[in-house]
C-alpha positions as CSV (number, residue, x, y, z in Angstrom):
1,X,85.3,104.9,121.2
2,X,85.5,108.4,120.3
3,X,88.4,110.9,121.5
4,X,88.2,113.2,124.4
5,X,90.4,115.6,122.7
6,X,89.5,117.9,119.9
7,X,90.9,118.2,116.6
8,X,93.3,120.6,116.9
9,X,94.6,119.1,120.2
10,X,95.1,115.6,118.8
11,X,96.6,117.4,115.7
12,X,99.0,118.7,117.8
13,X,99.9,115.5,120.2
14,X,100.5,113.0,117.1
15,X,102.9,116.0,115.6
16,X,104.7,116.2,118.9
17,X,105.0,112.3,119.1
18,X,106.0,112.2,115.4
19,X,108.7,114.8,116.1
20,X,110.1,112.9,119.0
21,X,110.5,109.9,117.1
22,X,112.4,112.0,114.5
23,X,114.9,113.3,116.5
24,X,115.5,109.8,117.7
25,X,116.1,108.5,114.2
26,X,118.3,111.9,113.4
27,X,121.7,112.5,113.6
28,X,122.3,115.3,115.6
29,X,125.0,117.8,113.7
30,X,124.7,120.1,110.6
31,X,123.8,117.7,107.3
32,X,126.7,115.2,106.0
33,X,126.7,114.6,102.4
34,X,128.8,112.6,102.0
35,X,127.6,108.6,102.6
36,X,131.4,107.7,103.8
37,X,130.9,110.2,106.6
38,X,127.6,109.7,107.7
39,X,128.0,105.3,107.4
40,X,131.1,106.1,109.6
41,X,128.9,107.4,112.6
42,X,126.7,104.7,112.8
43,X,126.7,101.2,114.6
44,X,129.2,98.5,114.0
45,X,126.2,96.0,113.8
46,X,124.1,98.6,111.0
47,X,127.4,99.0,109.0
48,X,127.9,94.9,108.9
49,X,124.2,94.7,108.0
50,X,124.5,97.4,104.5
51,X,127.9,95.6,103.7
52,X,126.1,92.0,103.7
53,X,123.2,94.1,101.2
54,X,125.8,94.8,99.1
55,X,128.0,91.5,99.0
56,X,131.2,93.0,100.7
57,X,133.3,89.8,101.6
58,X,135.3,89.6,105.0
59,X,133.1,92.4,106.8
60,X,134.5,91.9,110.3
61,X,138.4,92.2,109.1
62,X,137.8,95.6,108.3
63,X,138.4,98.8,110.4
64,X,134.8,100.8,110.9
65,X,135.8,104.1,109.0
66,X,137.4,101.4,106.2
67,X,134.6,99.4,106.3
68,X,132.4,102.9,105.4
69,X,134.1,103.6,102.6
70,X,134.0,100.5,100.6
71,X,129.9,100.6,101.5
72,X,129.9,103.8,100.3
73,X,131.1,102.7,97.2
74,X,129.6,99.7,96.6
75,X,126.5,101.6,96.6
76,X,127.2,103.9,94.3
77,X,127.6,100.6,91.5
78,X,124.6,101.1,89.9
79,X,123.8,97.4,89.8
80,X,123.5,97.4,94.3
81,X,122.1,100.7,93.7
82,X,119.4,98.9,91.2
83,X,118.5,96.1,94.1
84,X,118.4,99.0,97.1
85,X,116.1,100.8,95.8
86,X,113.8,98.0,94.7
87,X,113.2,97.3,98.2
88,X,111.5,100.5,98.4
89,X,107.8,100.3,97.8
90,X,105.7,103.2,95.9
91,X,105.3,105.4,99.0
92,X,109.0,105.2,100.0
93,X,110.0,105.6,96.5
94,X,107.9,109.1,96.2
95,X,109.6,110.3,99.3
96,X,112.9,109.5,98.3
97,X,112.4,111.3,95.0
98,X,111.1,114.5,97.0
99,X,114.2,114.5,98.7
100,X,116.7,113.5,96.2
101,X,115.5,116.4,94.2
102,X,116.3,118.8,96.9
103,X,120.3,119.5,98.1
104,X,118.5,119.6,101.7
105,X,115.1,118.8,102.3
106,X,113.4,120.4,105.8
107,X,110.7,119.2,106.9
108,X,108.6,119.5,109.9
109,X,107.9,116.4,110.6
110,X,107.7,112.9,108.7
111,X,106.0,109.7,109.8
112,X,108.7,107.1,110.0
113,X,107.5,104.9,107.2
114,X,108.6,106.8,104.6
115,X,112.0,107.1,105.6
116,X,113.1,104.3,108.2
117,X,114.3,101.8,105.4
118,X,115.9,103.9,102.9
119,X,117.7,105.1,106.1
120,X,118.5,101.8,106.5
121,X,119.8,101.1,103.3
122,X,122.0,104.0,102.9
123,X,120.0,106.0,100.7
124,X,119.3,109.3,102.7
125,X,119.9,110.0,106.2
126,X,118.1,112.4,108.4
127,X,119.8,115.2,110.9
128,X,118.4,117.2,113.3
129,X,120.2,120.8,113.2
130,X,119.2,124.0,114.9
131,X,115.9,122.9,115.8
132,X,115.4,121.7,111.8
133,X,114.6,118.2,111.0
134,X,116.7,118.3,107.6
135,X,117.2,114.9,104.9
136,X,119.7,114.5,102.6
137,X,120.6,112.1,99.7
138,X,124.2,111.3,100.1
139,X,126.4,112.6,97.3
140,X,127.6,108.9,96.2
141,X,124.1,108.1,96.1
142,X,123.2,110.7,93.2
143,X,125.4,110.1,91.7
144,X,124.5,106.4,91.4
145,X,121.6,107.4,90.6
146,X,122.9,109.4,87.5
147,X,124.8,106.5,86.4
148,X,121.5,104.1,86.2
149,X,120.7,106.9,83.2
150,X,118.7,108.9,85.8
151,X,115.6,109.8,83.7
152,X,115.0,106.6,82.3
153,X,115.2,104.5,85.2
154,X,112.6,107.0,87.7
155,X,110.6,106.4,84.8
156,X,111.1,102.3,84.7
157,X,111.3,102.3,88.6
158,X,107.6,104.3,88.7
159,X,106.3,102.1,86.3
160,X,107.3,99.7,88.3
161,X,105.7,100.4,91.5
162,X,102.2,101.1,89.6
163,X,102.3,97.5,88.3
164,X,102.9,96.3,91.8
165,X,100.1,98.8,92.8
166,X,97.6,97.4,90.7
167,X,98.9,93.7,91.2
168,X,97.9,94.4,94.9
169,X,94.6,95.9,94.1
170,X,93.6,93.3,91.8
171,X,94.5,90.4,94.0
172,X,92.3,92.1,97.1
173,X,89.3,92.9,94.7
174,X,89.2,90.1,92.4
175,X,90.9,87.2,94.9
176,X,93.1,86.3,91.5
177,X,93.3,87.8,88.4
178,X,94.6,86.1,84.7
179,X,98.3,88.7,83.8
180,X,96.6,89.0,80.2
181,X,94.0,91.3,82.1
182,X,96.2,93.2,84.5
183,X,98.2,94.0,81.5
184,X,94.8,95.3,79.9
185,X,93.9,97.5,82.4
186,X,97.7,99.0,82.8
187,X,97.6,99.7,78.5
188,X,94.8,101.8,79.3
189,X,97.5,104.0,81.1
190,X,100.6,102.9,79.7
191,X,100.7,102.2,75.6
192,X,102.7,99.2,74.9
193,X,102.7,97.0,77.9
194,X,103.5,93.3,77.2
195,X,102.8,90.1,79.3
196,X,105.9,89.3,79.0
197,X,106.9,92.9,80.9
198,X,104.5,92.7,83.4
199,X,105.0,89.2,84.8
200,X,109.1,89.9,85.3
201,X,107.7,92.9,87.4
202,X,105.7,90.8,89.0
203,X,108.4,87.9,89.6
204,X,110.9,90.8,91.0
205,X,108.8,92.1,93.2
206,X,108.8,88.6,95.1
207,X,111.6,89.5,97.4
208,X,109.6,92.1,98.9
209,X,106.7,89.8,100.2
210,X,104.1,91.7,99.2
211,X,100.4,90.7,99.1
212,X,100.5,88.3,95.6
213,X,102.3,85.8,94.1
214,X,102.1,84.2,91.0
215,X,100.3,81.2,90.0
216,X,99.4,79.4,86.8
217,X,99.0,82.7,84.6
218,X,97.6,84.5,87.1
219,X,98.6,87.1,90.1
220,X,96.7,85.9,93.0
221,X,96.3,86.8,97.0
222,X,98.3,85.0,99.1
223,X,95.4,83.8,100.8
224,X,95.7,81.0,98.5
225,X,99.5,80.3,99.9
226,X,99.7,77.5,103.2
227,X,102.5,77.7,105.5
228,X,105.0,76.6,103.0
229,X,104.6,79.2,100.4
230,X,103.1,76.8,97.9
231,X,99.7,78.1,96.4
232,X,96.8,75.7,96.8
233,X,95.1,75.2,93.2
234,X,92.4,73.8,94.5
235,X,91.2,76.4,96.0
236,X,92.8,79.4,93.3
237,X,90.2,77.1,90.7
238,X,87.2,77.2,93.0
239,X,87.1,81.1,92.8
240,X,87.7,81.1,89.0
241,X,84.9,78.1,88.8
242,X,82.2,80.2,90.7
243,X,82.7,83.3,88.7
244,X,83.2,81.4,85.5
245,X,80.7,83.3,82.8
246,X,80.8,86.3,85.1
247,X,81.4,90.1,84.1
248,X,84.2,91.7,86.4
249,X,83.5,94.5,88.0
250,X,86.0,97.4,86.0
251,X,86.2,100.5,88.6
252,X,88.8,103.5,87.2
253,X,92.0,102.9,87.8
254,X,92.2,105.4,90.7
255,X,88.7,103.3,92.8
256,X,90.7,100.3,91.7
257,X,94.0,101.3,92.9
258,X,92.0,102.0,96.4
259,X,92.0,98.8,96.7
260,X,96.0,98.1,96.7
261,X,95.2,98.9,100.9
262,X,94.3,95.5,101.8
263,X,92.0,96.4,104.5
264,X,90.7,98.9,102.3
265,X,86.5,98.8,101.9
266,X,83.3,101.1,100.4
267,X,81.2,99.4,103.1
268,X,82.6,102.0,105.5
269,X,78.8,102.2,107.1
270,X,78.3,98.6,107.5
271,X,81.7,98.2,109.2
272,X,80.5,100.8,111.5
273,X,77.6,99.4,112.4
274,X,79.0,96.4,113.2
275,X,81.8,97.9,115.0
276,X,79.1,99.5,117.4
277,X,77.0,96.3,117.5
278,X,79.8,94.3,118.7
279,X,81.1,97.7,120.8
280,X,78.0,97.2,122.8
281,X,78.7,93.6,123.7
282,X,82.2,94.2,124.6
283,X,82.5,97.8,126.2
284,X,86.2,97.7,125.2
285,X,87.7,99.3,121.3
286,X,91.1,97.4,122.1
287,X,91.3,95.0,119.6
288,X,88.4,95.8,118.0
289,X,89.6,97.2,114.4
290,X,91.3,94.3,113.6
291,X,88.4,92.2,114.0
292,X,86.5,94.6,111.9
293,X,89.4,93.9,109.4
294,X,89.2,90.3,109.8
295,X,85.8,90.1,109.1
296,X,85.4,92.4,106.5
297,X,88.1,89.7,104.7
298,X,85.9,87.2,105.3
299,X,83.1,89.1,103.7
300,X,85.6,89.1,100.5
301,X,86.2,86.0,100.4
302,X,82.3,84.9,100.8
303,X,82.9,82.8,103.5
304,X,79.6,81.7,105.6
305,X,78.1,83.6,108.7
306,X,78.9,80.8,110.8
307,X,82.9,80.7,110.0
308,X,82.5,84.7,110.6
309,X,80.7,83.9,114.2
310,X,84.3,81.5,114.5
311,X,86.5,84.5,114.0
312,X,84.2,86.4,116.7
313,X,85.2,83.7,119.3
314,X,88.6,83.9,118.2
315,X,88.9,87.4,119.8
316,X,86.8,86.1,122.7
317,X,83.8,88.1,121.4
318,X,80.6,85.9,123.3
319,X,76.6,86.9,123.5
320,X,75.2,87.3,126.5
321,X,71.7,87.0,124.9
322,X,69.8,86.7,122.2
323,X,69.3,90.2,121.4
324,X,72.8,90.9,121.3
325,X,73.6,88.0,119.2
326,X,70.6,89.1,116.4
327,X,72.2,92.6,116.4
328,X,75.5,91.7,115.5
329,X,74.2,88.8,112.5
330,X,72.4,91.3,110.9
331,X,75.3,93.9,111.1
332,X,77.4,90.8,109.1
333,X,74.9,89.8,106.8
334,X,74.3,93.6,106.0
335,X,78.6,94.0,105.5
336,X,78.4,90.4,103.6
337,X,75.7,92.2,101.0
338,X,77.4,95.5,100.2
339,X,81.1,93.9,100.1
340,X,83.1,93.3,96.8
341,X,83.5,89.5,96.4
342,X,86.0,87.1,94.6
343,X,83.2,85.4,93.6
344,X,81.6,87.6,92.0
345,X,84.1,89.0,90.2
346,X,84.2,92.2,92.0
347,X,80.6,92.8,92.5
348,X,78.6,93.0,96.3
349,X,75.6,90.6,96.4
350,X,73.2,94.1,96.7
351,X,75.2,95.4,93.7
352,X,75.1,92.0,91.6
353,X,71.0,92.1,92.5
354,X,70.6,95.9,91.3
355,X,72.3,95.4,87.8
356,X,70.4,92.1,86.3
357,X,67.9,93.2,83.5
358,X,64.8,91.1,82.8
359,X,66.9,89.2,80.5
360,X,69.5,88.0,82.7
361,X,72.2,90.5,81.2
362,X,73.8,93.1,83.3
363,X,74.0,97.0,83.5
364,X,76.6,98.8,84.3
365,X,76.7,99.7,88.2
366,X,78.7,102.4,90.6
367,X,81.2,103.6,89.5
368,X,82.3,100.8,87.6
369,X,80.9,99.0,84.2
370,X,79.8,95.5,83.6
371,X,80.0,95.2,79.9
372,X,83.7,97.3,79.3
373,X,86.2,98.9,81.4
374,X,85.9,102.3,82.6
375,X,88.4,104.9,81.1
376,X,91.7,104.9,83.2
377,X,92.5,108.3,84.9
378,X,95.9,109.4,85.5
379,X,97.4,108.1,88.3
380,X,98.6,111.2,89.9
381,X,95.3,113.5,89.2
382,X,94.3,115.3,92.0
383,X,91.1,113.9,93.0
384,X,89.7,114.6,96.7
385,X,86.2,114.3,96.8
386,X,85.1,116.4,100.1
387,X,83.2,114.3,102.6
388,X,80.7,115.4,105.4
389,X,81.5,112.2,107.7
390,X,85.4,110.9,108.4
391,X,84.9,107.1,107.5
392,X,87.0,104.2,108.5
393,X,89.8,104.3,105.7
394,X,89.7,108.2,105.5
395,X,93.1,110.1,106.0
396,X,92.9,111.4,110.1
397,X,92.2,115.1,110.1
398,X,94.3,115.2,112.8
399,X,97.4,115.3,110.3
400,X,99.1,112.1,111.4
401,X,98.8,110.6,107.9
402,X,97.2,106.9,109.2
403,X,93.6,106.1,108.7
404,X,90.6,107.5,110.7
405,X,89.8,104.6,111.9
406,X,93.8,103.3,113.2
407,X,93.9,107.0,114.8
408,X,91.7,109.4,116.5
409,X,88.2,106.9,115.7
410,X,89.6,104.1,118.1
């Protein structure tokens, strides 16, 4: 499962594959700043696609360099602007303020994520220009941005992005969490932050699908959702029934926000383990993180060992004898103990077990407390705790910003 490469040679083959897929996104001529220009070079179809995102009536009976203009301009209305650059999600958002900041920003090279939809939308285009890779924020653009009162809304919009942050962490620690004590934990950061606030956040960020939605007071996991969309109460009041009584596990907010990665987990040794045990069955890694994934879900959710054995057959995963079989139950009932559970509020079974006095009561455990929340560190602080072993959900040191485990540890 490991690479034959080395580190510096993988570094250097994910750069040259990033690279290559930048060129291919680039337009190749010296930077355009103006967004008329640029939206006139690209495709007929792109252009009718922006013009529908910005409610321009009668696309098709305009001329193509027309047609760029009025998208152009449309926008630039800070109100299109606004709904453009909701779309983009906290990681896009940071990249598009690095380059915004900048008349032209160079880069080396820039894993597609952070760029492709703004690109899309209109909001920066990349070009490839004597051998540079070079981004730029079209002049209408800024100055839409200028218009939306600049400061105040990168302020709003920021806030914005944490609450979704910490909407998605919540919902993949806790399984659902009451508003009233997401907007607790976000005071801790930000003074003055109302219910009220939050939940319109919260309601917005809908159109972007992300991993939540709202239910009864609450911002849960769309776990909880069936095919329709609608949330099952049933099931949302089963997990608040079995922790009912229960202390929540209160991490910082920057081990909490860890979390807003959905397949995101401290049990990176268990999963590892398991990974091996079911490795040895197998002899083949295709496949084989996202049934990691799968199960370690399952382990949130506390379902049973034998719905967890069902997910193993659903990726044709089958003992060949009974020592096989033992090795891999004991690699899920080890992941099942040291994984944060909705039903317990946060807390691992091994966790939950270490922390109950004599009395009954509970202490405060990891790096998280039982009894009050743990003070709330600023969300940009530089913390990078040096590890000797790259785990699962570890950055790749081979540079290609995507997890260990997605990269070079296949």
């Amino acid at each position: 499962m490991k690479s034959n490469f080395s580190e510096e040679e993988l570094r250097q083959r994910v750069k040259e594959a990033v690279i290559s897929i930048n060129k291919e996104d680039a337009m190749h001529c010296a930077p355009i700043h103006s967004l008329a220009e640029i939206l006139a070079h690209q495709k007929a179809d792109d252009l009718y696609w922006l013009a529908r995102m910005v409610r321009i009536k009668y696309i098709t009976k305009h001329k193509k360099a027309e047609l760029a203009v009025k998208i152009a301009k449309e926008i630039s209305d800070p109100e299109n602007l606004e709904l453009l650059l909701f779309g983009l999600d906290f990681s896009r958002w940071m990249f598009f303020l690095d380059v915004a900041e900048k008349h032209e920003y160079i880069v080396d090279s820039v894993l597609p994520d952070y760029y492709e939809l703004s690109q899309k939308f209109g909001l920066l285009q990349l070009f490839f220009h004597e051998e540079k890779l070079i981004f730029v924020v079209p002049d209408e653009v800024k100055a839409g941005l200028k218009a939306l009162d600049e400061d105040d809304y990168i302020v709003f919009k920021s806030f914005s992005e944490d609450v979704i942050r910490f909407a998605s962490a919540a919902v993949n620690l806790y399984g659902a969490l009451p508003i009233s004590l997401l907007t607790e934990i976000l005071e801790e950061e930000y003074k003055h932050v109302t219910v009220p606030e939050i939940l319109t956040i919260l309601d917005q960020a809908g159109i972007r699908n992300e991993g939540f939605c709202l239910f009864d007071g609450n911002v849960v996991h769309r776990f909880f959702e069936d095919e329709n969309g609608e949330v099952s109460a049933e099931a949302v009041q089963a997990v608040l029934e079995k922790r009912a009584g229960r202390a929540r596990y209160c991490p910082s907010a920057e081990a909490l926000l860890e979390y807003a990665d959905p397949d995101f987990t401290e049990a990176i040794d268990e999963c590892e383990r398991l990974e091996e045990a079911i490795y040895a069955i197998v002899g083949d890694a295709k496949g084989l993180d996202n049934l990691i994934d799968d199960i370690a879900f399952a382990c949130r959710i506390d379902a049973p060992v034998k719905d967890i054995l069902s997910i193993l057959s659903n990726y044709d995963v089958e003992f060949s004898d009974t020592r096989s079989a033992e090795s891999v139950i004991q690699a899920i009932i080890a992941l099942k103990n040291r994984s944060r559970s909705w039903t317990l509020f946060g807390y691992s079974p091994v966790e939950l077990r270490k922390t109950v006095r004599t009395d009954g009561t509970l202490t405060g455990a990891g790096s998280g407390s039982a009894t009050g929340r743990a003070k709330i560190v600023p969300l940009f602080g530089q913390s990078n705790p040096q590890s000797v072993k790259t785990g699962r959900n570890d950055p790749c040191p081979c540079g290609s910003g995507k997890k260990y485990k997605k990269c070079c540890g296949k």
